[in-house]
C-alpha positions in Angstrom: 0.0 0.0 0.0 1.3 3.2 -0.7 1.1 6.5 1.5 1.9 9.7 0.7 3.3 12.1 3.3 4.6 16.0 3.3 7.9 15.6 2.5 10.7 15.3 2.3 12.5 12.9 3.8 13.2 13.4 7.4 10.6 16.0 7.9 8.9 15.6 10.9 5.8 14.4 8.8 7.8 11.1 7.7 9.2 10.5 11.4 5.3 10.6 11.9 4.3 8.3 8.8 7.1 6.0 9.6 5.5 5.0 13.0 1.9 4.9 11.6 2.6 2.8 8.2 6.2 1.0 9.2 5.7 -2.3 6.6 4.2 0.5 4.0 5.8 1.8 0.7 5.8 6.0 1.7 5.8 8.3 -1.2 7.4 12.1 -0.1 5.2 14.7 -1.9 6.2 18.5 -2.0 3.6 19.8 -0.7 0.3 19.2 1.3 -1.9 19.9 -2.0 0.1 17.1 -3.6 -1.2 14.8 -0.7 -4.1 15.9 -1.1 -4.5 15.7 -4.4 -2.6 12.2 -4.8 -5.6 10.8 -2.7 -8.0 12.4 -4.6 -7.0 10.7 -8.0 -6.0 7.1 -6.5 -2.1 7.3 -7.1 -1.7 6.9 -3.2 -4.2 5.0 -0.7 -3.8 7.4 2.3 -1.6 10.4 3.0 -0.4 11.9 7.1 -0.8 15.9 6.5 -0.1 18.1 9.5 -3.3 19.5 11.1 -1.6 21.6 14.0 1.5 22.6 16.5 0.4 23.5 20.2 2.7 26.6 19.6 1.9 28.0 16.5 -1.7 26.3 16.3 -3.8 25.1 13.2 -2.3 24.4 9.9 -4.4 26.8 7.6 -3.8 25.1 4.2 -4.9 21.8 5.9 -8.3 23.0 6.7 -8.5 24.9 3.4 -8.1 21.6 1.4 -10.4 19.5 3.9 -13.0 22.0 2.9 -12.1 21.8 -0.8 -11.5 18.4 -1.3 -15.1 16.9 -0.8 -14.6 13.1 -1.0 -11.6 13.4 1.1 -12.0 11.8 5.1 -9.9 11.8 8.3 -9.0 7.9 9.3 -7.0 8.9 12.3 -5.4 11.7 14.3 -1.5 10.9 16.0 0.1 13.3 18.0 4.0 13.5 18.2 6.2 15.6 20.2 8.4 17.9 18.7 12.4 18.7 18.6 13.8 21.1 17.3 17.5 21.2 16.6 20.2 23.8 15.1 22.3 21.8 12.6 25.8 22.9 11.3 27.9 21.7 8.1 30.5 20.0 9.4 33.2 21.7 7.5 31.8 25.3 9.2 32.6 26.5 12.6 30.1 29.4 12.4 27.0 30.9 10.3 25.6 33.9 9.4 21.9 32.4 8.3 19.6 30.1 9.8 17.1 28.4 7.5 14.0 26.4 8.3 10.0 25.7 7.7 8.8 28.8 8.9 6.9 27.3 11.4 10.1 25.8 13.4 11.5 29.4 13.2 8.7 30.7 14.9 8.8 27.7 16.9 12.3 28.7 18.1 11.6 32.4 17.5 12.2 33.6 21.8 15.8 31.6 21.7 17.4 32.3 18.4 16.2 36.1 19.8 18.4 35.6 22.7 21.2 33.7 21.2 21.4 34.4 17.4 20.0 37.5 17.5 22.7 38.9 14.4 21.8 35.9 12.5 19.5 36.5 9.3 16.5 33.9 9.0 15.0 32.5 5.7 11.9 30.4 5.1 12.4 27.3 3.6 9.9 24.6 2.1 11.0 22.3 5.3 12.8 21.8 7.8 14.1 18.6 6.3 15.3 20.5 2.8 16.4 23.5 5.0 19.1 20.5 6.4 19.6 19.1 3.0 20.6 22.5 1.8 22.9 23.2 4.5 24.7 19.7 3.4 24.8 20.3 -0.2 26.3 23.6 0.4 29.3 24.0 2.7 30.2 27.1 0.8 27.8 28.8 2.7 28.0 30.2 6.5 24.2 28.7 6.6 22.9 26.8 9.6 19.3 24.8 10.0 16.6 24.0 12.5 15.7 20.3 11.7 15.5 17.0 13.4 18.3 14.5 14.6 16.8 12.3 12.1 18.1 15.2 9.6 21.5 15.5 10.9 21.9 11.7 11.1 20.4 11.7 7.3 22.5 14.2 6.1 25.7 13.8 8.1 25.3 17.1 9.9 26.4 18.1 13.5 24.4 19.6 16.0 25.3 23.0 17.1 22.7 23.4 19.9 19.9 20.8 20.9 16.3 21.4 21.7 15.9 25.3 21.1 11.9 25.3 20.3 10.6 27.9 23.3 8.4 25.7 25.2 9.0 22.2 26.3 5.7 20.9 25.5 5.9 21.0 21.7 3.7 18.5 19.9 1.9 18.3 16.5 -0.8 16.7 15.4 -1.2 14.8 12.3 -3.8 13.7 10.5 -4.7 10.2 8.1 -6.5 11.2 4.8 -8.1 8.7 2.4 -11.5 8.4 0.5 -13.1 5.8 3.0 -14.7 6.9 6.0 -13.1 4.0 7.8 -11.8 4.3 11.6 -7.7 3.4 11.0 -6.9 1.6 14.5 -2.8 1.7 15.5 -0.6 0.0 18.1 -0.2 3.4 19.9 -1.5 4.4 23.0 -5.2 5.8 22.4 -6.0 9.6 24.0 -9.6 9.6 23.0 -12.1 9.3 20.3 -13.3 12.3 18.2 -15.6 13.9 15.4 -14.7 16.1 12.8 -17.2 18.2 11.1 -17.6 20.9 8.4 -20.2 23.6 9.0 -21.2 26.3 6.4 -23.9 28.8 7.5 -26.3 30.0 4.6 -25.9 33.4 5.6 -23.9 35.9 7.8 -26.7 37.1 10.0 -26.5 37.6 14.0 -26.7 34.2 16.1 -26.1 32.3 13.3 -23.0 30.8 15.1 -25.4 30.4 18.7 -27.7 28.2 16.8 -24.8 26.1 15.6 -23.1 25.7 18.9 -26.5 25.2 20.8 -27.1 22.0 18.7 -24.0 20.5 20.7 -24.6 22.1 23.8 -28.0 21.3 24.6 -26.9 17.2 24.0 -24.4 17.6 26.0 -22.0 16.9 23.5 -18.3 19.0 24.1 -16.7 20.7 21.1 -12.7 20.0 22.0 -12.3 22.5 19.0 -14.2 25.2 16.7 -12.4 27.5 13.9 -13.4 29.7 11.7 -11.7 29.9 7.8 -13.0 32.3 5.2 -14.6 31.0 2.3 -12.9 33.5 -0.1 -15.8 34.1 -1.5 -16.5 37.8 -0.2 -15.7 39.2 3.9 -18.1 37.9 6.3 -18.2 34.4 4.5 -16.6 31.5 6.5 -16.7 28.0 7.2 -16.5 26.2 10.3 -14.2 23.5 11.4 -15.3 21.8 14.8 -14.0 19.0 16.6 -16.6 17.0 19.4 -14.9 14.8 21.5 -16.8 11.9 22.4 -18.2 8.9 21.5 -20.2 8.9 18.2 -23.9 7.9 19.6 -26.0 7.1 16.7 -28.7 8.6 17.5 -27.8 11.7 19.1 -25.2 12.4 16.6 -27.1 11.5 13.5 -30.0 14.0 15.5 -27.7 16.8 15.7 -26.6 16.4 12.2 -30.5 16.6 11.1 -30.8 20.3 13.5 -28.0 21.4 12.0 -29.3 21.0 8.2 -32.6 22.1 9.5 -31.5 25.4 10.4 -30.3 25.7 7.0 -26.7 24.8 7.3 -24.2 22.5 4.9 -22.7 20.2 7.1 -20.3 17.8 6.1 -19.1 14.6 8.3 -15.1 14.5 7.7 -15.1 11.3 9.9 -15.6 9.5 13.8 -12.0 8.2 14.6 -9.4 8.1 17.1 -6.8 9.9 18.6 -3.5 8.3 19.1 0.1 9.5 21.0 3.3 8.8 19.0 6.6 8.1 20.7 
């Protein structure tokens, strides 16, 4: 079976894919469209996307192509911890440059403040190329914030170890595919979930109330709820919510029915489970 994941290799994405699909052939795409869209056309049979970082929160382009991509499901959710390392060429004693995914520079954005702080900083793709490109080029006084995975794959030393801001640095990943199919790991299980699409017919005032009362009168809690513009005109938005519980049949499918009677599109991305990665 093959699975796609956001590449490339070594990216933290893979470290997660490698744990969920370990007998698996993965395929490293370029970007989370590509997943995406590899599912869509049947080149791939799943794909692990990043959904969001407890520092910098959601993913936007995740939720964007959840939305856009209508056959699309959520099998699983895993949640991996994070560390973040700054990676030298061997050759180099010093750097003028640090390169990363801009998301692991903002994720180490307080400490290369304090400690790097005449240092320029440039986005790159990954944090796995940003490491790649810091190999391939010894030339350059460049540095990287990447994985030990990275430095390992790319013969790479490590200047300074664990420099993300906060200790408790996880991301959450998510399984794609076109089944609506619960995907059960070996991994230790945090809790079961729902994922749901909600597009009001109109912007008009308690629009959101009547949504969220559907849930809160059945007692059922919303672990999430965010908002993503439709970019169709201001004012226009989709919503993305998370309820964290069992799936009850008939409460669930009930609240479903309210939600369409009150004239909303609602779209079940899947009832699955939330695991912990090592």
């Amino acid at each position: 079976m093959k699975i796609a994941y956001l590449g490339p290799e070594a990216s933290f994405t893979q470290l997660a894919t490698s744990q969920i699909f370990n007998d698996e052939k993965l395929i490293p795409k370029s970007s989370i469209l590509d997943c995406f869209t590899a599912v869509k056309n049947g080149d791939v049979a799943k794909a692990v996307v990043p959904l969001e970082n407890s520092i910098e929160g959601t993913v936007s382009m995740t939720l964007d192509y959840l939305y856009d991509f209508k056959n699309i499901s959520i099998e699983a959710e895993v949640v991996m911890p994070i560390a973040h390392h700054l990676l030298l060429n061997k050759n180099n004693s010093d750097f003028d440059m640090i390169i990363s995914h801009p998301q692991a520079l903002a994720q180490c954005f307080h400490t290369l403040e304090k400690n790097y702080k005449n240092s320029a900083r440039k986005d790159f793709s990954s944090t796995a190329a940003a490491a790649k490109h810091v190999a391939e080029h010894p030339e350059k006084k460049i540095a990287a914030i990447a994985n030990s995975y990275a430095a390992k794959l790319y013969d790479l030393k490590i200047l300074k170890k664990n420099i993300h801001d906060f200790e408790h640095n996880h991301t959450r990943f998510i399984v794609i595919s076109l089944v609506k199919n619960s995907l059960k790991l070996k991994h230790k299980i945090l809790g079961e979930k729902t994922s749901l699409m909600v597009t009001l017919p109109e912007d008009h005032a308690g629009g959101l109330h009547q949504v969220l009362s559907v849930f809160a009168w059945r007692k059922m809690n919303l672990s999430k709820i965010e908002s993503r513009t439709l970019k169709t005109g201001l004012g226009n938005y989709f919503f993305y919510i998370n309820v964290a519980s069992e799936w009850h049949p008939t409460i669930s499918e009930n609240a479903l029915e309210e939600l369409k009677s009150i004239g909303a599109e609602v779209r079940l991305l899947g009832h699955y489970e939330e695991y912990l990665l090592g």
